[in-house]
N, C-alpha and C positions, 0 to 999 in steps of 0.2 A: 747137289746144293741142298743143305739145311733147309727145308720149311718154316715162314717164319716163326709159327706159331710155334713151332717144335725148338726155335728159339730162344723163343720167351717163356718155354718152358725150365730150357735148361738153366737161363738165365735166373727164374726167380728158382727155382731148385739149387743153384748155387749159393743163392742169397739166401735161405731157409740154411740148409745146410752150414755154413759162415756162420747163422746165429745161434744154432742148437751147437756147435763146435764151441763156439765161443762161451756160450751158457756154461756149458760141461767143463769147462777150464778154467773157468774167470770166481777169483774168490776177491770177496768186496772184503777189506781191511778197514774197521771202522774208528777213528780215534777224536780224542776228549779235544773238543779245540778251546777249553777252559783257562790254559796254560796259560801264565804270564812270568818272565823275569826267571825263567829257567826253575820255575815251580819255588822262588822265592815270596812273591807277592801273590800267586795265586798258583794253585797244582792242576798240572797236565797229565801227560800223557810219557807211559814208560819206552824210553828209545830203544833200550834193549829187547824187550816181549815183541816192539816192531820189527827191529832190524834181524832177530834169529829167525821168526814165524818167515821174513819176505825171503828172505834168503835159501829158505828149506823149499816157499811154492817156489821159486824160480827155479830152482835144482831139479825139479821134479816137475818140471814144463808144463805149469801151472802159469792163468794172466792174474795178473793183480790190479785191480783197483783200488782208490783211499778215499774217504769220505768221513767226512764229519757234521755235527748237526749246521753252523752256519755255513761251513765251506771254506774256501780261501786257505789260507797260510795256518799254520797249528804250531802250536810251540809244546815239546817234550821238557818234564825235567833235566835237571841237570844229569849228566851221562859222562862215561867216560868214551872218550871221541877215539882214543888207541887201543883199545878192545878190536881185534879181527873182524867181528861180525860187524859193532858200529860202525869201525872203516870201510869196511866193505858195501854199505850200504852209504854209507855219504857219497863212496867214489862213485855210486849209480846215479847216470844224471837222470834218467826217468825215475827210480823213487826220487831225487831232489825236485823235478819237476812237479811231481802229483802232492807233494808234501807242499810246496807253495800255493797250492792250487787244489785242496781238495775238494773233493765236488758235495753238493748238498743230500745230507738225507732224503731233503723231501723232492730231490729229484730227478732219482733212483726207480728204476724197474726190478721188481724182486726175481723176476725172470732172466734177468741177464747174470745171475749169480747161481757156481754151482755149490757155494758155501758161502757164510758171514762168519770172519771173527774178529773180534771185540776187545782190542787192546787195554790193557787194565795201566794203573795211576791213579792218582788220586783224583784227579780230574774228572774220571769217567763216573764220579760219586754225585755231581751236579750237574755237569748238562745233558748225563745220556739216559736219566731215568726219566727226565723231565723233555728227552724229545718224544711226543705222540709218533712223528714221520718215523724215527728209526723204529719206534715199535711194529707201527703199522707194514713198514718193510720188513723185519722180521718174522712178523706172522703171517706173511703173504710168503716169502721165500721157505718159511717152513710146512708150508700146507703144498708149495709147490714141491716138495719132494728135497729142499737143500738143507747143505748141514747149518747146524748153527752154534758155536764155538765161542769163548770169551776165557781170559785170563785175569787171576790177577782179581782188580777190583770192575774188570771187566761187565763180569756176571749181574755186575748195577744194571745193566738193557735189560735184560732180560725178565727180571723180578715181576714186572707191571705188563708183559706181553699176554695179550689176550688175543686168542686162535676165534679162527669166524663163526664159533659157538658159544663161546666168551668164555669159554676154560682158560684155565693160567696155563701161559707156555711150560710152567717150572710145575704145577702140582703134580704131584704121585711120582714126580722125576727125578732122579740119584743124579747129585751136582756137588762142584767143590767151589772155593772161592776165598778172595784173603779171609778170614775166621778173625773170629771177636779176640781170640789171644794175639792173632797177630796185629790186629788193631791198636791193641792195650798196649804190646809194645812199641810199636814204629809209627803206630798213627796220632801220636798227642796235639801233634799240630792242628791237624784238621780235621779231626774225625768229632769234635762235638759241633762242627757245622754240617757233617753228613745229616741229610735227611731221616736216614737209619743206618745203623750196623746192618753189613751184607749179607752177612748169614743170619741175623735176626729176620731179615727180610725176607729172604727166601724160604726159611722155617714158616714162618709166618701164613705164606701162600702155599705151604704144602708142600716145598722142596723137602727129597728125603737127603738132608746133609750127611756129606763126607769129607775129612780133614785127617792131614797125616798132621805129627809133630810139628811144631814152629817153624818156621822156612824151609821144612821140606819138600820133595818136589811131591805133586800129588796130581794123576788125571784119573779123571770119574767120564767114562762114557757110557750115554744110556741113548742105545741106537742112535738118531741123527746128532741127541746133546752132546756136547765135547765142550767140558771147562776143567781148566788148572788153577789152582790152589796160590800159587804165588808166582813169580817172574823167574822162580828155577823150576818150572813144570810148562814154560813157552814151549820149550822143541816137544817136546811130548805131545803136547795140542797139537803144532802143529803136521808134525808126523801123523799122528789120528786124522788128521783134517785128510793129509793125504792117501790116506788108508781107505777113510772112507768115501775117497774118490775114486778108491778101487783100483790105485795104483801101490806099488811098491818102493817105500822111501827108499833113493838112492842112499849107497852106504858112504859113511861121512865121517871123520875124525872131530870127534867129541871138542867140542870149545872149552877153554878151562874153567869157567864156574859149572858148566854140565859135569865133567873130569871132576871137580873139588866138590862136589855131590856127592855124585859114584862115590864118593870116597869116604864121605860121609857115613854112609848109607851103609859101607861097607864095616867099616865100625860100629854101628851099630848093631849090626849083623853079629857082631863079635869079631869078628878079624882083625882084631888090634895087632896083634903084629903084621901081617901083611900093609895096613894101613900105613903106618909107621914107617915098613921098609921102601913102601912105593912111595911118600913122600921125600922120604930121603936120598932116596936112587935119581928122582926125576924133578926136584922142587919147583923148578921152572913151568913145569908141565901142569899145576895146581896156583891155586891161591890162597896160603898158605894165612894170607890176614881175612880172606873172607872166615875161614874154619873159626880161628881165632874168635873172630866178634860174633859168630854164631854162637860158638861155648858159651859167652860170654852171656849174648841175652837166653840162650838155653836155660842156665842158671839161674837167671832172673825171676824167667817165668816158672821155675821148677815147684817153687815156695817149699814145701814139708815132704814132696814127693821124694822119697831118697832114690827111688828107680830112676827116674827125669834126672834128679841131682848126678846122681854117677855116670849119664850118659853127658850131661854135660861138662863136665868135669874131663872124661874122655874125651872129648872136642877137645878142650882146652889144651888139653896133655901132649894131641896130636899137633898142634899148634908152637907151641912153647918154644920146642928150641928153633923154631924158624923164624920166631917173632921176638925182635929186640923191645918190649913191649912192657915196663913195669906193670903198670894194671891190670894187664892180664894175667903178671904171675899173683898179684896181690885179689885177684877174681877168681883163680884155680884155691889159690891157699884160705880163702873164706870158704868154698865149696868143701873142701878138705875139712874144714872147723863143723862146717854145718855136718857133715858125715861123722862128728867127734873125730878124730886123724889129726890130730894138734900137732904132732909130731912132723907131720908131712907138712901143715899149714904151717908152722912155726921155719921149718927150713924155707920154705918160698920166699918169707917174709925177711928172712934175716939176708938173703941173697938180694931181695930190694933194696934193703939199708946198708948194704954192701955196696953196691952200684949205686944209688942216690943215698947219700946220708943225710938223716932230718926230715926223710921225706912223710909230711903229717898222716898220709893215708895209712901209712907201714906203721907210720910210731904206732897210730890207734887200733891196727891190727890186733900190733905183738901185745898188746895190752888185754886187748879181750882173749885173745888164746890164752895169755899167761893169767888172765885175771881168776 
């Protein structure tokens, strides 16, 4: 017969054990609980950066918890609910459960986590620089040895985190995060009530910034740091996250705006023709209007750059015959104009006023090519 005491050995040796297990697997997911009206009336938190990151630690038999600064129920922007991953993450009733019911920053043990990452939206720009508890939990879970990871506009926690020497979490450290260009495009709504632009912010404190092209995918890891650049650099974090759990991400079929990246990226690369043939072999297996509206603001933000100019233009091109889409041929045939190719611009535009005749945007095209 067991000894008691030998017991109560094994007993609290179980229970030790149980919680260093648990430590070692359990990654706290942190989101903006700012959200209101599906980020119409006020901006939350990105569904998708959540539902790929939960879905990659569960695969890779990781625990997850969810926590926000008040707690309680969080609302994400607006999302597409038939996307795979988002489905797949609805149809989880423990994420629905912890999503109704996140637990409070301030009260959180940084010991119970073997990583924090930091769901980006626009949301995460006002309540999560302005909570002290998640900082305070961040610099306790980093000085404990865990990772610390953020997407997106995520990388807002981290800016103001001070280590129990009072150094900034971010000085002297290589980080990415949405960037002032992509601000200037997609952020006009809310970004002049940001406290500051993100990358202004982190420059500011000594981050040494890193940023690919306008929605490309981008991770910058610098030992335990792991942030991405925008919401097509989620699986990349999260895979780092699990990397640097010191496991080996299970191998996994690409979801199609990951695929419609790759694909990108690939084009970019120069492989236009391969591009071309593999959307056209597989169109389904891409998102043929994501490329599209990428050209689209590529262009935008190109301004005098003719190198930018022609790669977006090359989006666009990849795009085209897949997209029933006036404005984007009449967005390719300006880009075309701006490269002088009036030639090329003038056909785009007459194939407009083909298909919608009287259309004013075309009329005042063909005018300025022909002018």
């Amino acid at each position: 017969m067991r000894h008691p005491l030998a017991s109560c050995l094994l007993v609290a040796t179980l229970c030790l054990s149980s919680t260093l297990v648990s430590a070692a697997e359990t990654v706290l997911i942190v989101l903006s609980g700012e959200g209101r009206d599906a980020g119409k009336t006020r901006p939350g938190y990105e569904f998708d950066e959540l539902s790929q990151a939960w879905l990659i630690f569960k695969a890779n038999g990781l625990a997850v918890e969810v926590a926000s600064p008040q707690g309680g129920a969080v609302e994400a922007d607006r999302y597409d609910a038939n996307e795979p991953f988002n489905a797949a993450l609805l149809a989880d009733t423990d994420a629905m459960r912890q999503l109704a019911d996140t637990r409070r920053t301030d009260a959180l043990d940084a010991n119970d986590y073997a990583a924090i990452y930091v769901v980006g939206g626009k949301g995460a720009m006002f309540d999560l620089p302005r909570d002290t508890a998640l900082q305070q939990l961040i610099a306790r879970a980093w000085e404990a040895g865990a990772l610390i990871a953020a997407v997106c506009h995520g990388p807002a926690a981290l800016v103001d985190v001070r280590l129990a020497d009072g150094a900034l979490l971010v000085a002297g450290r290589r980080m990415t995060g949405f960037s002032n260009e992509e601000e200037a495009i997609f952020g006009k709504k809310w970004a002049s009530d940001f406290p500051w632009q993100l990358e202004d912010a982190a420059a500011a404190r000594g981050a040494i910034w890193d940023e690919a092209p306008l929605m490309m995918p981008k991770l910058v890891v610098d030992g335990r740091l792991i942030t991405g650049q925008n919401p097509y650099s989620t699986t990349a974090v999260a895979e780092a996250i699990v990397r640097g759990l010191g496991r080996a991400p299970v191998a996994r079929t690409l979801w199609r705006d990951e695929a419609t990246m790759a694909l990108v990226e690939q084009l970019r690369d120069g492989d236009v023709g391969s591009a071309h043939a593999a959307l056209a072999q597989s169109p389904t297996h891409y998102h043929a209007d994501l490329i599209g509206i990428l050209g689209y603001y590529l262009a935008q933000a190109a301004g005098d750059d003719a190198v930018a100019l022609r790669a977006a233009l090359q989006t666009m091109q990849l795009a085209l015959p897949h997209m029933d889409e006036p404005r984007l041929k009449l967005a390719a045939a300006d880009a075309h104009l701006r490269l002088s190719e009036r030639a090329e611009a003038r056909a785009l535009v007459l194939q407009v006023l083909e298909a919608t005749p009287g259309m004013e945007q075309a009329e005042a095209l063909l005018q300025r090519i022909d002018g």
